[in-house]
N, C-alpha and C positions, 0 to 999 in steps of 0.2 A: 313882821316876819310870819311865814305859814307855817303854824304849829301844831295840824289837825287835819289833814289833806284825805279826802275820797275817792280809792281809784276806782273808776266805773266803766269796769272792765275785768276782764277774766285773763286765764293759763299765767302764761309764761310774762308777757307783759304786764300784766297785774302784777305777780311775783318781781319783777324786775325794779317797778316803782317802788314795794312796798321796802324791797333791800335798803335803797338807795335813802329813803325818808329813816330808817333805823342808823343808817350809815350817821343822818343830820339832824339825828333828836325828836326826828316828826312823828307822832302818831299816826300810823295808814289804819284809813279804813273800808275795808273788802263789804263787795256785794256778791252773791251769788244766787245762781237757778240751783233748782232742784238737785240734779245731775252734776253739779260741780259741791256740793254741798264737805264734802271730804276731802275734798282738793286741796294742794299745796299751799296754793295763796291764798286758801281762805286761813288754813291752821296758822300761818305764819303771820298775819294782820293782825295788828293791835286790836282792833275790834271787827266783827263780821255781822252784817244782816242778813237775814234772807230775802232773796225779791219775790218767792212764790211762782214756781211757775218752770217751765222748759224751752219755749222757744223763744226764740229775738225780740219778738214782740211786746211780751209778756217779761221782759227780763230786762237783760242788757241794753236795748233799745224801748225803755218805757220811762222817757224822762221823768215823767210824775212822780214813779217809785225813785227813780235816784233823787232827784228831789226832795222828795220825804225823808229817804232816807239822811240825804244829806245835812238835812233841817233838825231831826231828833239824836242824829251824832253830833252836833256841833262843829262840822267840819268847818273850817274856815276858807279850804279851797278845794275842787276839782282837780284830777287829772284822768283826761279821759282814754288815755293809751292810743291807741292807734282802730280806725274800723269803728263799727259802732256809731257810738254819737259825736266821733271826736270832728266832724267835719261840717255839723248842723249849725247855721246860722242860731237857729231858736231856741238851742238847748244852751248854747254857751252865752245867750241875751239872758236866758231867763236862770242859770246859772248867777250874772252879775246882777240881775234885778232884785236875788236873794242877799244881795249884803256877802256873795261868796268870792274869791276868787278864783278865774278860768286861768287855766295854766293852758296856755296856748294864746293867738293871734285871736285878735278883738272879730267878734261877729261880723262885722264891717269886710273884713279882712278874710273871715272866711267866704263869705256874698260873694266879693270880686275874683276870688280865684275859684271856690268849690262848681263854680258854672264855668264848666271850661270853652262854651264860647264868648263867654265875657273875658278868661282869660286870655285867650288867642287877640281878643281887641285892645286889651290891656300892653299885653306886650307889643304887638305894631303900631301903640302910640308912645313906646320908649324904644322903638329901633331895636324890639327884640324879633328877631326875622320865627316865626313859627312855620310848621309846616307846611306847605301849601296846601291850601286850603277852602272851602267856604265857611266863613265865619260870621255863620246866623245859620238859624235853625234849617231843617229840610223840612218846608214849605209843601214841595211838590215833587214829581218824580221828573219834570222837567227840569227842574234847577239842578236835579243829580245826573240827568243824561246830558246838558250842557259843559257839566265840569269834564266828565267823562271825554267827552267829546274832545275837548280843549285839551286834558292829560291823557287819556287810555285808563285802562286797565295795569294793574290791580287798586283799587282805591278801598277806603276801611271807612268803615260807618262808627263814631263812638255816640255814647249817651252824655249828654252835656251834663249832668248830675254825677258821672260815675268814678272817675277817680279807679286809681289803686288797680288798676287794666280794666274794670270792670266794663261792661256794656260795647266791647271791642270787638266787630263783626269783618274780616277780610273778604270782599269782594273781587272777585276774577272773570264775573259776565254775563251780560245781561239777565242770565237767567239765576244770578245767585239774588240781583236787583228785582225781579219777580218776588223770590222769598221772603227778602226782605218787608216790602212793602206789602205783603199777606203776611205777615207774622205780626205787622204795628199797625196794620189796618191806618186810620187815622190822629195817630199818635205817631206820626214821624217827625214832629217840631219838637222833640225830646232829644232829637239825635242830630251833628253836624259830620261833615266830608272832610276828610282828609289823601293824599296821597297816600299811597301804600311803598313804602320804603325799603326793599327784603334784603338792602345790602347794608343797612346803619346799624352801627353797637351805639346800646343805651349806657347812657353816662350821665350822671347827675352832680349833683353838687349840693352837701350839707352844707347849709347857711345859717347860722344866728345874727337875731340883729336887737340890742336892747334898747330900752327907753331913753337911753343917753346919746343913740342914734350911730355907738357904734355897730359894723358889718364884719361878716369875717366868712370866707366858707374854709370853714374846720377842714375838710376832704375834698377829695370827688371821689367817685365810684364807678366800677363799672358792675352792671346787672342784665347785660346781654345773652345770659343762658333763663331762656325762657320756655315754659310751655305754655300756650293759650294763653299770652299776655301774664304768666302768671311767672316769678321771680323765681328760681329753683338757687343759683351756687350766685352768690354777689362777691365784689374783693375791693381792695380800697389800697393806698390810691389807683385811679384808671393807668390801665398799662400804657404804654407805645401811642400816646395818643400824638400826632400830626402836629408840626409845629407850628405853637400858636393856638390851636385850639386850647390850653387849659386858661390864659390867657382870656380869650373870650367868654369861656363858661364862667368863671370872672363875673366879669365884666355886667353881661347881661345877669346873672345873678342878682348882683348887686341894684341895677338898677329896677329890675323886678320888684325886688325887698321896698326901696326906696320910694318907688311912686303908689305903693298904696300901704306905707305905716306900715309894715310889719313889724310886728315886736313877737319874737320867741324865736325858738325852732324852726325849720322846714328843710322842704328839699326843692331844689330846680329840676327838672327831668328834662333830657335832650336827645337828640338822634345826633351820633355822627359818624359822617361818610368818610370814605377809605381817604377821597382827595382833599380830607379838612373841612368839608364845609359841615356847617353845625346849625339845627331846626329845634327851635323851640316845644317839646311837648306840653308841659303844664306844671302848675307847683303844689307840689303835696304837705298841705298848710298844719302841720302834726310832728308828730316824732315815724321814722320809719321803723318798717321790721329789721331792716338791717343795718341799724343807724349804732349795731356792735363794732362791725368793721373801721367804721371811724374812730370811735373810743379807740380801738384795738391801736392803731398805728399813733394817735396820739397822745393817748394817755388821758382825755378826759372823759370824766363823767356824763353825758349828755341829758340826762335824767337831772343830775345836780345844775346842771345851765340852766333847764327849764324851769325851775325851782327856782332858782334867785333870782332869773331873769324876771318872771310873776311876782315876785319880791320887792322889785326896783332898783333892784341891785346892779353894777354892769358884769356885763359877762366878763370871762375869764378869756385870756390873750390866747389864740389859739399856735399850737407851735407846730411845727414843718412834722409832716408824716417821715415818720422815723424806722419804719418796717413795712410787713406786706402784709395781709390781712383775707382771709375767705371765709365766707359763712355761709354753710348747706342748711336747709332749709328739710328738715326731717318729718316729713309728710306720712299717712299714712296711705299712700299709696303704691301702689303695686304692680311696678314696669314690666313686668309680665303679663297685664292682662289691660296693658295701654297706658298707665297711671291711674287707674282708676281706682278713687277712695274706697278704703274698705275699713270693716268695724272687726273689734273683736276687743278679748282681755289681756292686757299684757301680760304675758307670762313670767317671761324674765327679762329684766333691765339692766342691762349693765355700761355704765359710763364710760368711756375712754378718759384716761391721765397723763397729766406732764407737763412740762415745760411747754406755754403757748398754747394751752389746750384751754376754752372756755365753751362751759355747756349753757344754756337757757332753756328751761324745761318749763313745763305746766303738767306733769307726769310721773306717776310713782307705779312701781311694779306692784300688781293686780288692778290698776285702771281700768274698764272697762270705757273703750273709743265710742262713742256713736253718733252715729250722724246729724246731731244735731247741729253741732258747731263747724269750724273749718280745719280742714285734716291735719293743720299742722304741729307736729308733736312738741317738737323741740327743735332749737338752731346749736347749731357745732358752729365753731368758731376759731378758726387756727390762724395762728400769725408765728411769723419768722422773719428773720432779717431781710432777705431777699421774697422774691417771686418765686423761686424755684424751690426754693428752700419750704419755703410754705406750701407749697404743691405735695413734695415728699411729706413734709410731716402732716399733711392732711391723711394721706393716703395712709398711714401707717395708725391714724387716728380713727379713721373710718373703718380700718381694720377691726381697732379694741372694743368699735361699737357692737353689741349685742342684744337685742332687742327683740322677742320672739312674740306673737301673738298675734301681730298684725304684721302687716307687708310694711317695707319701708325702700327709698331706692338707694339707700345708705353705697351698695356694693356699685351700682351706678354709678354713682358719683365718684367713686375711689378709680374708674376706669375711667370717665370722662376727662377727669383731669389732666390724666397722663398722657391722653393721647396727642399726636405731633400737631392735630389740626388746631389743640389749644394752645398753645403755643406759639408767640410771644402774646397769645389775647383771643379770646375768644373770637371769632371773624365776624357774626352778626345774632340780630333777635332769632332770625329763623332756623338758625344754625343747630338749635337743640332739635328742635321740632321735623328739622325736611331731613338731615342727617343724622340724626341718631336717634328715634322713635321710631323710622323705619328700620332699621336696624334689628331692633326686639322683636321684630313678626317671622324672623329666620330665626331658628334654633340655633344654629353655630355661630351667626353673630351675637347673638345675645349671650350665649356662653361667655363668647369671648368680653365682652362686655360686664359676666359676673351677675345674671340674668339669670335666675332658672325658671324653669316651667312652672308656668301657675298652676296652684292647686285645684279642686275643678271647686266651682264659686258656686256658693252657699246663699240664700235668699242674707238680707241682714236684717236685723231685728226693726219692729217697728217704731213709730213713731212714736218718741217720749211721749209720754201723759203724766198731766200732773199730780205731785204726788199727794194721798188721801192725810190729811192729817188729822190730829185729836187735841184739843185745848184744854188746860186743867187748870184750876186755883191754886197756887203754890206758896209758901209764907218765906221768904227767906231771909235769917235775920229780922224776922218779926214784920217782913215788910209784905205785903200783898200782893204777890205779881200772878199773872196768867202766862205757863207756859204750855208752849204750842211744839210739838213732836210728831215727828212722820208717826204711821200707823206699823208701818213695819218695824218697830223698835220690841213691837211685841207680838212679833211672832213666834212660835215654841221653836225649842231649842234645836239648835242643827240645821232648820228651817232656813235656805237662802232665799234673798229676794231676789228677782233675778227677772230681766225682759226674755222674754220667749221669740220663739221665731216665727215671724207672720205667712201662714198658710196663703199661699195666693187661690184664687178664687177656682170652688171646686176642689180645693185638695191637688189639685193637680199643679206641677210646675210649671214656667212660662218657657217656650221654646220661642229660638228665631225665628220668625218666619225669613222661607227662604227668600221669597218674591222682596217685599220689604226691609229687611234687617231689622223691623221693629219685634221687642219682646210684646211676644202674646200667647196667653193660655188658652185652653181650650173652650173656655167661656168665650172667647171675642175680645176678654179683657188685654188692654193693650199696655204693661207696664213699663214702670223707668228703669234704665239701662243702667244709672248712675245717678250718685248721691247729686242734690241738686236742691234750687229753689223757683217754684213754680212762678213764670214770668207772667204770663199770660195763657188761656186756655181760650183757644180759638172757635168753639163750637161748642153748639145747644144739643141740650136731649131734644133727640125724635129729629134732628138733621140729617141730611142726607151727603154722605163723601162718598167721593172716588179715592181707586188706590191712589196716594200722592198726598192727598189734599193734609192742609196741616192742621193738626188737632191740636198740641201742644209746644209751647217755650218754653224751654229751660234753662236757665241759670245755673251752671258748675264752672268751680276754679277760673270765674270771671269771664265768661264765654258763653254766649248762648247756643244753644242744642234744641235743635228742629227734633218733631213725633212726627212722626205721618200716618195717616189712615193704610191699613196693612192693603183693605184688598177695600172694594165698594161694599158700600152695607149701611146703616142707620146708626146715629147712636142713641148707643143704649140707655149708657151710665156714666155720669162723672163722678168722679174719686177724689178729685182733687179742686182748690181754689188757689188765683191767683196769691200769691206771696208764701203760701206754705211750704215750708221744708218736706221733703220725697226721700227718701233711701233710695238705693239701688234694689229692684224686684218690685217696687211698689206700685199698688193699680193706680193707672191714670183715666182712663178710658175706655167705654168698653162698646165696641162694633161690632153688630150682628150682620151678618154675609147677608148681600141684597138677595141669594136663591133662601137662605133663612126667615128670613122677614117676609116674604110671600108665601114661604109657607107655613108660618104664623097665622098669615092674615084667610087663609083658605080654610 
């Protein structure tokens, strides 16, 4: 039995394992960066390390440190939460190499699905029909104008690594296929084709399968209210789905599970259309973020599954969905100014109560948000007997939520729910995005929507730095230990620590340009628009662009985001390196006007 388990992983999911191991006697034990150092789930862990450090790299995705740390607590098993490393073939090998248990699907298991064009081959060799597709790499921009050619337009480019929406690009014409293949230069066998679907609701299916080789899918779900591939309100079980389709999600599930050993947890993810037909998208080999909704309508622990089922245990009988189930997804961003992430301190926190009412936070009032991590705050979580019924008491719960400091689309969501088009089910993925995003760019409809005008937007503070520490000889209980404390423990009294807000270059602020839409200051510096993580940076100092040409990729809420060169000029300066976290305002680039640079050179 696991009697010492290390969740390696942060917020609200970390806090959620740690419950659930108190719940079974387990001792959790918490890692955290710098910046989560006071955080919930670290106070509530049986025991906490520090990993040193602020960003992903240096933290939560630095096996060596989990590792270690896992090696000098004595943990006897892993759980890796969701994100992070929980999908790494090499973390969860070298996790069992240590004598530890991986609470999740054998590395084997992650290999064959975490590559989703192995997964696309996987399931057309058990008659699971996947999207149409090509399934192998893009080789060349012939093999993508051939399929084109065969289907039309709109078709989506993913990244076979990415999982979770990420790496997910909609194409609509030749010239979005131009971008493309200049934004990945010769890195396009990273990414495969698929059709582009804009009339299917996403529908998946929670699966367990344990070492005794029983299957089961505990739910389905639908997660068809999306932005940028990214999951916004989920509900459980899937509404008004087409007769016979739950039947097959089934089905194919099962045999998924079946032809490559899974043991744990997961999810099946699928597209389905209005007339019933159903496209395989991929399986997400983990616990999900919204894998509340399933507990909610069933009554199980999903977290206690995962746990015995790494145990050896069999899983528990799943029984028939017995209510309705939604969970919002409480982001810090701000439908006023597009969704876009923003940072700040919370003011004031105030939870919603009641009957059916379940919160998941990683957040206490005076938090301070920053862009380090991913926006999202906390999940609400309402269930009622019916559909309907759960719609109202969402809406009356989204109400009680109070949450001042940062944006959040709480009021959003309390309007979307209601309105006729959701009703009896969301209609499809684009549904959030083509119809109600546009929406928020009209005053009156966004009112009516419970929308108000953004406040006018503030540069956000910069990028964490790691924080200085001081080590001392300490004797406790006569015993000799060395302890190690931030520097700011001794600052004089009254003294906050506190991040300051990063002057953009020159002191001066960054305006739109109009020609472009790219932020750029009066330096030529051409900053980020939005929180984000640098994908790729397209261009050397001392090159030469034209307006258009593309300077930077970006990475936010699972989507990549083109920079372009504002006007023709040289570059100057880069600010940034591939894989680092950006704020929104922050320099990325900086282009001197081609009439500037000659007269430089005069």
């Amino acid at each position: 039995m696991i009697s010492r388990v290390l969740v390696a992983n942060r917020s609200e999911i970390a806090l959620r394992v740690i419950r659930t191991a108190r719940d079974l006697g387990i001792t959790s034990i918490a890692v955290y960066a710098d910046s989560d150092r006071d955080a919930q789930f670290v106070t509530e862990a049986d025991e906490a390390y520090a990993l040193g450090g602020t960003a992903y790299a240096e933290t939560y995705m630095n096996a060596d440190k989990l590792l270690d740390v896992a090696a000098r607590s004595h943990a006897d098993a892993v759980h890796p939460g969701y994100g992070f490393l929980s999908e790494i073939p090499g973390f969860a090998q070298a996790v069992l190499d240590a004598g530890i248990v991986w609470i999740g699907p054998s590395p084997q298991v992650l290999d064959a699905l975490g590559d989703k064009i192995k997964a696309r081959r996987l399931a057309e060799s058990v008659d699971v029909a996947p999207v149409a597709g090509i399934s192998g790499p893009v080789t060349s921009r012939t093999l993508v104008d051939d399929f084109v050619a065969a289907n039309g337009y709109p078709i989506v480019t993913k990244k076979a690594d990415g999982g979770g929406g990420r790496g997910i690009t909609v194409m609509e014409s030749d010239e979005d296929l131009d971008l493309f293949f200049a934004a990945h230069g010769h890195e396009t066998d990273g990414f495969f084709v698929e059709r582009f679907i804009r009339t299917a609701r996403h529908v998946e299916t929670q699966c367990a399968r344990d070492s005794h080789g029983s299957f089961a899918v505990i739910s389905t779900r639908d997660c068809s209210v999306q932005r940028r591939n990214q999951k916004l309100i989920e509900e459980a079980p899937a509404p008004a789905l087409p007769e016979g389709v739950e039947e097959t999600l089934v089905d194919w599930s099962r045999r998924l599970f079946e032809a490559v050993g899974y043991v744990g947890l997961g999810t099946c993810e699928f597209l389905v259309e209005g007339d019933g037909r159903v496209s395989f998208l991929e399986v997400n080999p983990r616990l999900q973020v919204e894998h509340t909704v399933s507990e909610e309508v069933t009554g199980l622990d999903l977290v206690e599954q995962q746990l015995r089922i790494a145990s050896g245990e069999p899983m528990a009988e799943a029984p028939a969905p017995r209510a309705h189930s939604f969970e919002f997804r409480i982001t810090c961003e701000d439908p006023a100014s597009g969704m876009i992430p923003s940072t700040g301190t919370v003011t004031r926190l105030r939870w919603p109560l009641g009957h059916g009412v379940r919160i998941e936070s990683g957040i206490n009032e005076g938090v301070t948000v920053t862009p380090d991590f991913d926006p999202m705050l906390a999940k609400l979580v309402v269930t009622a007997p019916t559909r309907e019924a759960a719609i109202a008491r969402a809406r009356r719960a989204l109400a009680e939520l109070d949450i001042k400091g940062v944006a959040t689309p709480a009021a959003l969501y309390s309007s979307v729910v209601a309105l006729d088009e959701f009703s009896p089910h969301v209609p499809s993925t684009r549904w959030f995005e083509d119809s109600i995003l546009p929406r928020l760019s009209d005053p009156g409809a966004a009112a009516e929507l419970g929308v108000r005008p953004a406040a006018p937007s503030q540069p956000a503070g910069p990028p964490a730095q790691a924080e200085e520490r001081a080590t001392f000889v300490v004797e406790l209980d006569g015993r000799r230990m060395e302890l190690t404390v931030p520097r700011t423990m001794f600052a004089g009294a009254g003294q906050a620590h506190h991040r300051g807000v990063q002057p953009l270059r020159g002191g001066a602020r960054a305006r739109s340009d109009a020609r472009s839409g790219e932020l750029v200051d009066p330096t030529g510096m051409v900053n980020s628009q939005i929180q984000a993580i640098v994908v790729r940076v397209c261009v050397e100092t001392g090159q030469r662009v034209s307006r258009g040409d593309l300077l930077v990729v970006l990475e936010s809420m699972k989507m990549e985001s083109y920079v372009h060169a504002p006007y023709d000029g040289t570059v100057a300066d880069i600010a940034v390196t591939g894989g680092q976290n950006v704020s929104a305002f922050q320099p990325l680039v900086r282009v001197t006007r081609a009439g500037e640079t000659a007269k430089e050179n005069q």
